[in-house]
DOLUMLUM-240369 format. One record per atom (N, C-alpha, C, CB): residue number from 1; x, y, z; atom name; chain. Coordinates in nm, 3 decimals, decimal comma. Glycine has a CB too. Example, Ala and Ser with C-alpha at 12.3 -4.5 7.8 and 13.67 -1.06 7.14 Angstrom:
DOLUMLUM-240369
(node 1; (1,319; -0,569; 0,780); N; A)
(node 1; (1,230; -0,450; 0,780); CA; A)
(node 1; (1,320; -0,330; 0,780); C; A)
(node 1; (1,131; -0,447; 0,905); CB; A)
(node 2; (1,285; -0,225; 0,708); N; A)
(node 2; (1,367; -0,106; 0,714); CA; A)
(node 2; (1,290; 0,003; 0,787); C; A)
(node 2; (1,408; -0,060; 0,572); CB; A)
end
This chain:
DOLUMLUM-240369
(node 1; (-9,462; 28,364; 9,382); N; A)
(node 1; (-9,568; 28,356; 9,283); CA; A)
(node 1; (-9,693; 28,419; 9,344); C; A)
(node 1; (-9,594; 28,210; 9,239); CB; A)
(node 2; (-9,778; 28,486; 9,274); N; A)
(node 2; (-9,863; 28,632; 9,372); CA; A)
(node 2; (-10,042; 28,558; 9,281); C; A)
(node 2; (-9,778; 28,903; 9,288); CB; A)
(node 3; (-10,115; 28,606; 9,374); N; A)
(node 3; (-10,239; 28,516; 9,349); CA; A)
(node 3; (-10,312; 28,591; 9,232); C; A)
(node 3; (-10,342; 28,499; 9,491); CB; A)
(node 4; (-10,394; 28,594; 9,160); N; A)
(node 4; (-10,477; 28,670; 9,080); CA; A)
(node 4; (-10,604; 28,784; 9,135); C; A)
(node 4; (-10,533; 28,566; 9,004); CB; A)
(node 5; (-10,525; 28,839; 9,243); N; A)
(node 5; (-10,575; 28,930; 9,252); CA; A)
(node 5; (-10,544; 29,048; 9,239); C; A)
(node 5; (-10,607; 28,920; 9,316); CB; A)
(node 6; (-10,621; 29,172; 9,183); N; A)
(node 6; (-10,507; 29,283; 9,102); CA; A)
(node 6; (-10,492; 29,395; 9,262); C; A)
(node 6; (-10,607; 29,398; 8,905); CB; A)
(node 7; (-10,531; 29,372; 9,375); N; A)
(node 7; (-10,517; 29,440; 9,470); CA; A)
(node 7; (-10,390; 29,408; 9,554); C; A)
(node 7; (-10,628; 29,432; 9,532); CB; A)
(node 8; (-10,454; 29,331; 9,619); N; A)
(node 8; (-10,295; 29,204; 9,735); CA; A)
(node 8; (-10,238; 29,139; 9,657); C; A)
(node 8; (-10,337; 29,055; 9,861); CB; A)
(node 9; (-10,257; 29,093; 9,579); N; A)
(node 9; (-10,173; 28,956; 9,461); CA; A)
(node 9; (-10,144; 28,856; 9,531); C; A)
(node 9; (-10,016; 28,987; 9,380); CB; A)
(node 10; (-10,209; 28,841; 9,635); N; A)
(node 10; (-10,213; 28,725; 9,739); CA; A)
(node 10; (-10,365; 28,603; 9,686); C; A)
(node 10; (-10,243; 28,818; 9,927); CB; A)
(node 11; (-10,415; 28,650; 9,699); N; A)
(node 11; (-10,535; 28,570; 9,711); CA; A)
(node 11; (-10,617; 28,511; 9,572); C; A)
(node 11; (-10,628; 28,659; 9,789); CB; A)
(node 12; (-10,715; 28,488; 9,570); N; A)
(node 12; (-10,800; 28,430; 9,426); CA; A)
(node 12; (-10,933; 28,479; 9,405); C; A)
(node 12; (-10,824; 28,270; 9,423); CB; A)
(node 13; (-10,941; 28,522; 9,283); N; A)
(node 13; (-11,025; 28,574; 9,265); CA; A)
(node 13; (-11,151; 28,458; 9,216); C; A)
(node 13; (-10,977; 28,677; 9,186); CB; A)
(node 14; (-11,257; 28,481; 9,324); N; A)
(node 14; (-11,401; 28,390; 9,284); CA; A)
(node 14; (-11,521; 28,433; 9,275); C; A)
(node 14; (-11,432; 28,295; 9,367); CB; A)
(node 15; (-11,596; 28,382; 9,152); N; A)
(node 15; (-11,721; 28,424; 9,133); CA; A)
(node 15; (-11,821; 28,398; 9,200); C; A)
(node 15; (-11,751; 28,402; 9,043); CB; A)
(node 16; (-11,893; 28,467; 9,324); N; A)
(node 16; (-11,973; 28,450; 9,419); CA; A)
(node 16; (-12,107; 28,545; 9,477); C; A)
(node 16; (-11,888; 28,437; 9,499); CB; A)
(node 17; (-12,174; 28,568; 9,526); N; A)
(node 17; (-12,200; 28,683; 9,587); CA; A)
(node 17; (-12,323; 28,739; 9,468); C; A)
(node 17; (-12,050; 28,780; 9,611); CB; A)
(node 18; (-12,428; 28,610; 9,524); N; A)
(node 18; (-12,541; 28,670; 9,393); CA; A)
(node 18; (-12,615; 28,823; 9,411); C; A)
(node 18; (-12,687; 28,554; 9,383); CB; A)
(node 19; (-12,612; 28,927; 9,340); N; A)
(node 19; (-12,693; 29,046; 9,419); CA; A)
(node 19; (-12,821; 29,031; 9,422); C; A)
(node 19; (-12,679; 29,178; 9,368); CB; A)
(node 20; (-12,858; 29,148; 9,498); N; A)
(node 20; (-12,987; 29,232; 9,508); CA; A)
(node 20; (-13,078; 29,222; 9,368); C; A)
(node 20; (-12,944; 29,395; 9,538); CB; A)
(node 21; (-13,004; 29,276; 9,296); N; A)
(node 21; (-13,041; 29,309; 9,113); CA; A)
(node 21; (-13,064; 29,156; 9,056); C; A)
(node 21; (-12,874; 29,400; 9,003); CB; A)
(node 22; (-13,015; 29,075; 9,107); N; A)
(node 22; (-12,993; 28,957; 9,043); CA; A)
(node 22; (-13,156; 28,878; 9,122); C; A)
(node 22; (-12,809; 28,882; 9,085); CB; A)
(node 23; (-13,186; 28,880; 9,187); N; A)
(node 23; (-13,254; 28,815; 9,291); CA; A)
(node 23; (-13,379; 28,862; 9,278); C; A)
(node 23; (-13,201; 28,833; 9,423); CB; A)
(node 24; (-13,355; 29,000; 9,206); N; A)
(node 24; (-13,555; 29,110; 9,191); CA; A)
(node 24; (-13,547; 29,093; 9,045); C; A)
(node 24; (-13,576; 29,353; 9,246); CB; A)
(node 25; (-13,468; 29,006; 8,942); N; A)
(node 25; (-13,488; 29,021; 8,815); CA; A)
(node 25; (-13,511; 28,880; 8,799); C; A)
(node 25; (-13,380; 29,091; 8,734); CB; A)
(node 26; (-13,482; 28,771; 8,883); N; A)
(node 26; (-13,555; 28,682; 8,901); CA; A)
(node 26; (-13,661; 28,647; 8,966); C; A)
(node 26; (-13,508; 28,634; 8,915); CB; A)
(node 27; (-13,735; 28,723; 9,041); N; A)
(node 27; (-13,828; 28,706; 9,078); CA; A)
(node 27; (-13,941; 28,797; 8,952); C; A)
(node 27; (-13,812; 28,740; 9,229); CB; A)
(node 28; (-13,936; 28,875; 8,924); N; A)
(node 28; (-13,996; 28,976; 8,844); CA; A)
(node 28; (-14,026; 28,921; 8,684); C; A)
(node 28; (-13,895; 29,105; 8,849); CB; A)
(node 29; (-13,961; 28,829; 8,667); N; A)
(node 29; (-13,922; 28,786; 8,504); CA; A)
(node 29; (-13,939; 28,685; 8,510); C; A)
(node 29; (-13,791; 28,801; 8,435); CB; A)
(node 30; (-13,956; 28,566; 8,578); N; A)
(node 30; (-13,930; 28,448; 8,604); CA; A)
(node 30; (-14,018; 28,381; 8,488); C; A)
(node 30; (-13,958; 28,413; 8,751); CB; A)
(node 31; (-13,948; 28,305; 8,401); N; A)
(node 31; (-13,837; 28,203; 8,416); CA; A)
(node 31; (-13,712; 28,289; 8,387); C; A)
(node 31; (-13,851; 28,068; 8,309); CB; A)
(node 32; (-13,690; 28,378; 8,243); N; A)
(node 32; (-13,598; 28,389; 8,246); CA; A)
(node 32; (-13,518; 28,498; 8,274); C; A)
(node 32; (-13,589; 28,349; 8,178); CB; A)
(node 33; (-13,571; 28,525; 8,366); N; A)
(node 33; (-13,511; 28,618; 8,526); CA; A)
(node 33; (-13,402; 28,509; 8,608); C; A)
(node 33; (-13,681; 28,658; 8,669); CB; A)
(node 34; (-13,409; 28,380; 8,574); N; A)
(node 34; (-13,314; 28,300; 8,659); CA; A)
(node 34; (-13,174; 28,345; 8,557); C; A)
(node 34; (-13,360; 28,105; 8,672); CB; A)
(node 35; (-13,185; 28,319; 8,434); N; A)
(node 35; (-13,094; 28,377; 8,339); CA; A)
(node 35; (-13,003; 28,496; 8,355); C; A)
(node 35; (-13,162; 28,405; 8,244); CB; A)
(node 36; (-13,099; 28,616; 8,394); N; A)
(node 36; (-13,028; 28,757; 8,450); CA; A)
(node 36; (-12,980; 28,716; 8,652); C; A)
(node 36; (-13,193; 28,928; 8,428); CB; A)
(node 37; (-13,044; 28,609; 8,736); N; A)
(node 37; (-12,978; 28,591; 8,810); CA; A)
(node 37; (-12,798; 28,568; 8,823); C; A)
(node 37; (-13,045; 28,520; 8,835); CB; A)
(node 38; (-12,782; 28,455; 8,709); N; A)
(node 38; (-12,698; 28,400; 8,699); CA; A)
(node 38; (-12,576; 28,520; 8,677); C; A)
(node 38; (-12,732; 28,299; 8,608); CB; A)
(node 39; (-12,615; 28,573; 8,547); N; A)
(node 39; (-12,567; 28,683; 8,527); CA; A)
(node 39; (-12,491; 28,769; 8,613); C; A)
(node 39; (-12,646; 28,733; 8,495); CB; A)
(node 40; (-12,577; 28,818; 8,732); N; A)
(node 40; (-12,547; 28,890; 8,841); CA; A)
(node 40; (-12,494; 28,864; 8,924); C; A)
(node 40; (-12,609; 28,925; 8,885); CB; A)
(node 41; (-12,341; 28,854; 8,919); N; A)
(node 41; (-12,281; 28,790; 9,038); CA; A)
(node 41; (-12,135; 28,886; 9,078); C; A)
(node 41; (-12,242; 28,614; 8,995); CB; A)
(node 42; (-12,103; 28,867; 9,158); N; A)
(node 42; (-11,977; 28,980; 9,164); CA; A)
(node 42; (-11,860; 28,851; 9,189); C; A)
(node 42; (-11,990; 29,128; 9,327); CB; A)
(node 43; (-11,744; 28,924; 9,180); N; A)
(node 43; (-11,614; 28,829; 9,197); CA; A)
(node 43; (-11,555; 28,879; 9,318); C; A)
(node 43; (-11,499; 28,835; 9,071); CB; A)
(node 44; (-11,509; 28,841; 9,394); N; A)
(node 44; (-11,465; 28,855; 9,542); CA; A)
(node 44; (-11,323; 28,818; 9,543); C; A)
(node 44; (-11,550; 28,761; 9,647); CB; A)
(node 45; (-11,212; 28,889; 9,596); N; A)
(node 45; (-11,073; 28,816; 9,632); CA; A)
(node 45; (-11,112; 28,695; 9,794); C; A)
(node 45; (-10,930; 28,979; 9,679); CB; A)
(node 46; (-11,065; 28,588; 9,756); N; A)
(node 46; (-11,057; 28,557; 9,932); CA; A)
(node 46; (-10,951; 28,597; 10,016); C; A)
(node 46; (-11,053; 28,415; 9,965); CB; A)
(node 47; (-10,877; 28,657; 9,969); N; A)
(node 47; (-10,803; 28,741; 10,090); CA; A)
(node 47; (-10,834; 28,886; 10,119); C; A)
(node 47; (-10,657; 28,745; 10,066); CB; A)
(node 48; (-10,809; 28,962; 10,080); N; A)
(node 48; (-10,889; 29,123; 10,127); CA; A)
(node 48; (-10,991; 29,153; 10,073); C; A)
(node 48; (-10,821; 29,252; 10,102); CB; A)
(node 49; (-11,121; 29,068; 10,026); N; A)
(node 49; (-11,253; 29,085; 9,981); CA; A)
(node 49; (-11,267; 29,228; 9,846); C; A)
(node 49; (-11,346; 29,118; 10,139); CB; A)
(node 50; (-11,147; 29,163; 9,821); N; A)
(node 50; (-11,172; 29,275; 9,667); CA; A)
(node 50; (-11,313; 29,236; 9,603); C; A)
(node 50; (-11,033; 29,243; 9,518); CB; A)
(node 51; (-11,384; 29,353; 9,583); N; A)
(node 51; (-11,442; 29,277; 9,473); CA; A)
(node 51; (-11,476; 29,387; 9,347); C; A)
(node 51; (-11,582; 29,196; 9,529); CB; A)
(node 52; (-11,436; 29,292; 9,235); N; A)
(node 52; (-11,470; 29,335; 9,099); CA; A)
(node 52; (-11,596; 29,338; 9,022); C; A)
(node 52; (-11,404; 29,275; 9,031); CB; A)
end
C-alpha cells in the first residue's frame, strides 16, 4: 500500500512550510494579511521533501 505521494508513493503528503509571500502579506495588510498568510503554505512529502 504506497503513501500519497505522487513522487516516492512512500510518504505523506503535509501542509506546512509558511512562505516568504505569506509572511510580507501579513505584515503589509494586517489584519487581513493573516488571511493571505494562512493561505500561503506549501505541502511537503515527509519522505523525499516533495513539495507541491
Amino acid at each position: 500500500m504506497g503513501g500519497g505521494c505522487p513522487k516516492c508513493h512512500v510518504g505523506s503528503i503535509h501542509t506546512s512550510h509558511i512562505t516568504f509571500c505569506g509572511i510580507l502579506w501579513a505584515i503589509l495588510l494586517f489584519p487581513i494579511g493573516l488571511l493571505c498568510l494562512l493561505c500561503c503554505t506549501t505541502k511537503r512529502c515527509t519522505n523525499c521533501s516533495y513539495t507541491d
